[in-house]
N, C-alpha and C positions, 0 to 999 in steps of 0.2 A: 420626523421620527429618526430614531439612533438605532442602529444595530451593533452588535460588538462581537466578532469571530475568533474564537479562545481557543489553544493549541499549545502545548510545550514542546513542539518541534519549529524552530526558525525558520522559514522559509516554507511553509505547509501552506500559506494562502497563495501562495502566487502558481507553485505547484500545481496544487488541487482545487482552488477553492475561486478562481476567478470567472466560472461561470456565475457562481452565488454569487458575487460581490454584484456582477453583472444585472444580476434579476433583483437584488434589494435596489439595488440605485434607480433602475426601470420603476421602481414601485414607491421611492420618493424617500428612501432613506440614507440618511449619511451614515458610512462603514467606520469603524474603526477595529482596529483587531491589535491582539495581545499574546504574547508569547516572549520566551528566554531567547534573546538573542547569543547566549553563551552554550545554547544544545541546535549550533547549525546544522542539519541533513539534510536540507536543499539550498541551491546558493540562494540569495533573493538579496537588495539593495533598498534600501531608503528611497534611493531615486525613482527605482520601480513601483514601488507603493504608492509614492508620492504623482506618477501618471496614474495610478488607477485611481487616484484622490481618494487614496484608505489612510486614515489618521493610525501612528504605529504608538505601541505605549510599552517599552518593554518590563515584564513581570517576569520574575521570577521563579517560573514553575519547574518542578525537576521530573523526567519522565519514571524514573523511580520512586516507588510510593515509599520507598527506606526514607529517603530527606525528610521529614516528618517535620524538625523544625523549617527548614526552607518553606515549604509549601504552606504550614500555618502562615506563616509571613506571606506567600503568594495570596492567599485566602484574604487577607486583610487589605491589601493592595488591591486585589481585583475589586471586591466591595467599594471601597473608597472611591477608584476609578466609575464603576457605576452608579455611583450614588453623585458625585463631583460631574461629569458628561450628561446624565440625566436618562441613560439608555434605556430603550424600550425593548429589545430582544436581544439575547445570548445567545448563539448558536455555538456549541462549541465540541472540538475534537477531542480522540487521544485519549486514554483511559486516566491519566491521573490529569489530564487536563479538563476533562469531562468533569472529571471529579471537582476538581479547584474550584471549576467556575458554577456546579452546583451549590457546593458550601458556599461561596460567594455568595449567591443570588439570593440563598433561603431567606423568607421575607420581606424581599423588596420587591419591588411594582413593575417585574420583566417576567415577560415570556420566555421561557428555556427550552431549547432543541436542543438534542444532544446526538450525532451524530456517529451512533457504531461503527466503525471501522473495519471489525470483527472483535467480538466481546474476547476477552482475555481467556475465558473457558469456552472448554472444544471438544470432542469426538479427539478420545486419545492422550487429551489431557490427565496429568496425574489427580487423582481423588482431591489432594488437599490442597494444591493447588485452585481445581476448577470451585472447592468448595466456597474457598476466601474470595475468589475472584466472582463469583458467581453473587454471592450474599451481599458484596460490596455494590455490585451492579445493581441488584435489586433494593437497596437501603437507597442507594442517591436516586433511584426515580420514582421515589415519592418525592423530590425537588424538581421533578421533571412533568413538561407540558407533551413535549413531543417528542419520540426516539424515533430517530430515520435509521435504518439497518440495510445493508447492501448483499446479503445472503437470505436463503430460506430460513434455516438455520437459528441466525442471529434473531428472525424476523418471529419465530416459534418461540423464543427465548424471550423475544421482549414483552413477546402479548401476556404472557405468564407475570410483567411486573406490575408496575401501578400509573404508569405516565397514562396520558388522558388519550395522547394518540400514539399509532404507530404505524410507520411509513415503511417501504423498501421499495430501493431505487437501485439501477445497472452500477452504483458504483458511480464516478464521477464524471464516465460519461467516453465514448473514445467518438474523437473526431475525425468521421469518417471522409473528409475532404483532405484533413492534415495527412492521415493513415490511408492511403491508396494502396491499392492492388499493384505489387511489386512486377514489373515486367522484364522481361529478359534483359534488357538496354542499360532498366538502371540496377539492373545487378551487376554488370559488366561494369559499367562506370564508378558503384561504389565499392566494388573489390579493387580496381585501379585507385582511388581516392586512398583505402586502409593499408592498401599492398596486401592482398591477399591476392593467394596464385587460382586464378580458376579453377584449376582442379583439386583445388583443398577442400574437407570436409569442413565448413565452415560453424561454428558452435559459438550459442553466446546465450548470457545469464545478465538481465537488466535488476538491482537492488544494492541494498546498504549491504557493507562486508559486517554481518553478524552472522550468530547462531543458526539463529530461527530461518536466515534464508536460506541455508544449509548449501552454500557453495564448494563447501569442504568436502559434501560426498560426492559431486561429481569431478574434484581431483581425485577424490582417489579413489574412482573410477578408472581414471586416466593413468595412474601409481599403478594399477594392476595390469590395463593394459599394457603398459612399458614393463614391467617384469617378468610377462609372460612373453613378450616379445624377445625381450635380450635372452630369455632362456632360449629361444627356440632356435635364436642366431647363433649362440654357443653352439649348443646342438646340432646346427646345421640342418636343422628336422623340426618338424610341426611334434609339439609336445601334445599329449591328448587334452591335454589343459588348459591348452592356448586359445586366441581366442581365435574364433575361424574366421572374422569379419576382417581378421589387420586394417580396423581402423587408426592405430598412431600413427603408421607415417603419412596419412593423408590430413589429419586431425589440427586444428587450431580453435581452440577455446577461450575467447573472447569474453572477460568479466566485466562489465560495466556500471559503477557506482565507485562508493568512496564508505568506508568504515571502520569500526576498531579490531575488527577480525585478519586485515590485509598482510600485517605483521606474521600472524601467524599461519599463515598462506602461503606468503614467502617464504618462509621457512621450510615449510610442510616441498614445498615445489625444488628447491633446489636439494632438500635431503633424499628425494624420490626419482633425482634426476630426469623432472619434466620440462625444465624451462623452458624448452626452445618451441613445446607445443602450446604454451598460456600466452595471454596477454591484456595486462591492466591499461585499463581505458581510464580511469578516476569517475567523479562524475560527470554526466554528460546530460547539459539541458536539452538538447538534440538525440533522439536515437535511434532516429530515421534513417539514419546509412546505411548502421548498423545490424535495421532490421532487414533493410535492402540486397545487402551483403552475404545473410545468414542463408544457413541450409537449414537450420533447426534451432530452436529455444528453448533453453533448457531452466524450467523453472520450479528448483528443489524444494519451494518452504516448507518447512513443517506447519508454521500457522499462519492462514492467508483469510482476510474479510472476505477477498474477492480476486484483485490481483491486477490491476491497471497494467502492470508490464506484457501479460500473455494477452490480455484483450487487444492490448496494439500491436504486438505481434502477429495475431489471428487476423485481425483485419487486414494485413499487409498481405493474407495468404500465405502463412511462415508457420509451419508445424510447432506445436508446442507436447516437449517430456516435462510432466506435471508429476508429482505427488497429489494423491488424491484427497487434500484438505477440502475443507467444505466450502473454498472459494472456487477454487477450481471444477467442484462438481458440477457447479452452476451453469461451465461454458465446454468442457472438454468433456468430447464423446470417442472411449479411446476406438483407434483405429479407423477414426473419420476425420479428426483435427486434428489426431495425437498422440500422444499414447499416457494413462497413469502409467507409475511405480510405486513400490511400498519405501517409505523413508528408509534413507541407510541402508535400502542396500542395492550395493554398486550392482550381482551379478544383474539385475533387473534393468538399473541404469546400461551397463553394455550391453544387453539384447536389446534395448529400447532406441539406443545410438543406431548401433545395429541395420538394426529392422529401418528406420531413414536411409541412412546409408546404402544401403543395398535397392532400395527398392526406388527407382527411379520415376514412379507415377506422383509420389512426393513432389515435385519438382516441376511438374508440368503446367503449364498455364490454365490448363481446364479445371485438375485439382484444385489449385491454390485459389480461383474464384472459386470452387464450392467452400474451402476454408475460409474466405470471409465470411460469404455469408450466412454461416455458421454461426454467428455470432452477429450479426445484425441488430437483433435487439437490445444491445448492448452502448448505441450509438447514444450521444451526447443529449441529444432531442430528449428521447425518453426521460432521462435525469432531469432536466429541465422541466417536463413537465411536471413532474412529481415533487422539484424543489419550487414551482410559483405555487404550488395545493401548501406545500408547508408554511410556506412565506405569506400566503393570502389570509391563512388560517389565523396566523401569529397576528397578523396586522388587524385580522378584523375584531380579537378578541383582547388583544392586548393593553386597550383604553377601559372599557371595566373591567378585568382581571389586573390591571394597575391599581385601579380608585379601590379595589378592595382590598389588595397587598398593601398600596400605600397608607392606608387609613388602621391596618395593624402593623406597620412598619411602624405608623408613631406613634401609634398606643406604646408600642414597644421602648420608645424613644431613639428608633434607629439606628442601635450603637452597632459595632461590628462585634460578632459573635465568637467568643473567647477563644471557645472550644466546638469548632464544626466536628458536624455529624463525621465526617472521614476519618478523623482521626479516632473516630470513639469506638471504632469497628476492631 
């Protein structure tokens, strides 16, 4: 049996997705997976793939649903691919990758999982927005067997569509051997490793430099703390304005990832005269130092499924400043792991810095084992069990839900369909 793992981000299987490859293989399937090697967001190699024995097929899918023509094109390629390899199950990510590989599949003799991430519409989202994104979810699963969802939320959202089942699992799972209980020793050792000074307020933000991770407001965060500061040195005197923590001169904030937002970061940083308190990491396959290193994790997104960077932060015992998206409700309980803020805005963000900083029980070894296991159920196990329930499902049912896709696949004459449902929305 064939399975086939669909994504329009490069580098998503190796990432996220090699417990699954893991349990299909255990279960007697050969992998192959498909994605735009031209939209990298995680590093990932041929060669890599190539030990996990995942056959790679690159397609061109664009995470933008604007490419309209691209992705028709994708649509036709992915079809041909599965019809050409012989695949038995599509599990696939990513909203328009989700998408792709539904219109792909319509009427051919595979199993389709499709695998939320967090649905595109959200608590907060704008009206027309959630409306297009919401319709569009619900039109492609009627092409769908199985939606696995990694929030409540999403998980309420899906049972309202039409798929035959639906799953919700911790997310992809955090590994709780890899992710240990940070101890005094190796925080000492990983601040020597980064050069950071012991007694620095140490801060760090793990994601892609876009929008939505909203890295932006906790510079300028740090934009105000610096301008109330230089006010109050002019002055020679505390302004009533200031902030009373004098968090900057202890301050360094650590960004870790790689994206199209950095450019204007940079900017933003040297016109606000912060440099010498930032520092870009790029991306990092490792971010265990880092987490080792930290005093706090500051994770701004506006929209999160769930949130893999704060779950392995939590686990390490590392406070997490969250916005209160619907990933994050799932694991932060403020004032016990952490604290929410309301997006955008900073005074929240500096009380919320703050309030760490100052308060030294944050810090202590007893604390930080209660902040793991805070989060416990969130461990790799769990996922695992609920992706072999998915995987068992597809396998057992996927030989006569074949013989009857396939037997109107060629009534049909199994051509590739012109005009898929996606684009007709």
């Amino acid at each position: 049996m064939k399975a086939l793992i669909v994504s329009s981000v490069y580098g998503f299987l190796t990432k996220f997705e090699r417990q699954n490859v893991e349990i299909l293989q255990q279960m007697g399937f050969e992998v192959h997976y498909a994605s735009n090697s031209d939209n990298v967001v995680y590093e990932d190699s041929q060669e890599e793939l190539e030990k996990m024995h995942v056959a790679y097929h690159d397609i061109g899918i664009y995470q933008s649903p604007m490419y309209v023509k691209q992705n028709r094109k994708a649509v036709k390629e992915l079809r041909k691919l599965i019809k050409e390899e012989h695949i038995d199950v599509v599990h696939c990510h990513t909203p328009t990758g989700g998408m792709v590989a539904r219109s792909a599949c319509k009427g051919l003799p595979v199993y389709v999982i499709y695998t939320a991430h967090g649905f595109h519409f959200y608590e907060g989202g704008g009206w027309l927005h959630n409306l297009i994104f919401r319709t569009a979810e619900d039109w492609m699963s009627r092409n769908t067997d199985t939606i696995v969802t990694i929030n409540r939320y999403d998980e309420a959202a899906a049972r309202k569509m039409h798929a035959r089942n639906v799953y919700r699992m911790p997310g992809v799972g955090v590994d709780r051997e890899r992710f240990v209980l940070t101890t005094p020793e190796m925080r000492k050792q990983a601040r020597e490793r980064l050069g950071i000074p012991e007694d620095a307020f140490y801060m760090i933000s793990v994601g892609e430099l876009r929008e939505n991770k909203n890295q932006m407001t906790v510079l300028k965060t740090l934009a105000k703390i610096a301008s109330q500061e230089t006010a109050a040195s002019e002055a020679n005197q505390r302004s009533t304005t200031t902030s009373e923590t004098q968090l900057l001169p202890h301050t360094i904030y650590g960004i870790i990832g790689s994206g199209r937002q950095r450019a204007e970061m940079e900017q933003f940083i040297e016109e606000h005269n912060i440099k010498n308190y930032v520092r870009f990491y790029g991306y990092q396959e490792d971010v265990r130092i880092y987490l080792q290193a930290a005093d706090v994790l500051i994770f701004p997104s506006i929209r999160e499924g769930l949130g893999m960077a704060a779950l392995e932060a939590l686990t390490t015992g590392l406070p997490v400043i969250a916005t209160a998206n619907r990933g994050s409700k799932e694991y932060i309980k403020s004032g016990v792991n952490g604290y929410f803020v309301p997006n955008f805005d900073i005074d929240a963000y500096e009380r919320a810095m703050g309030a760490i900083f100052e308060d030294r029980s944050w810090h202590t070894q007893e604390r930080r084992a209660e902040i793991r296991e805070s989060v416990a159920a969130f461990r790799k196990e769990a996922t695992a069990n609920v992706m072999r329930k998915v995987y068992s499902d597809a396998k057992n049912q996927c030989h006569s839900f074949g013989l009857q896709s396939r037997a109107k696949a060629d009534e049909a004459g199994g051509s590739v369909c012109s005009e898929p449902d996606i684009f007709r929305l």
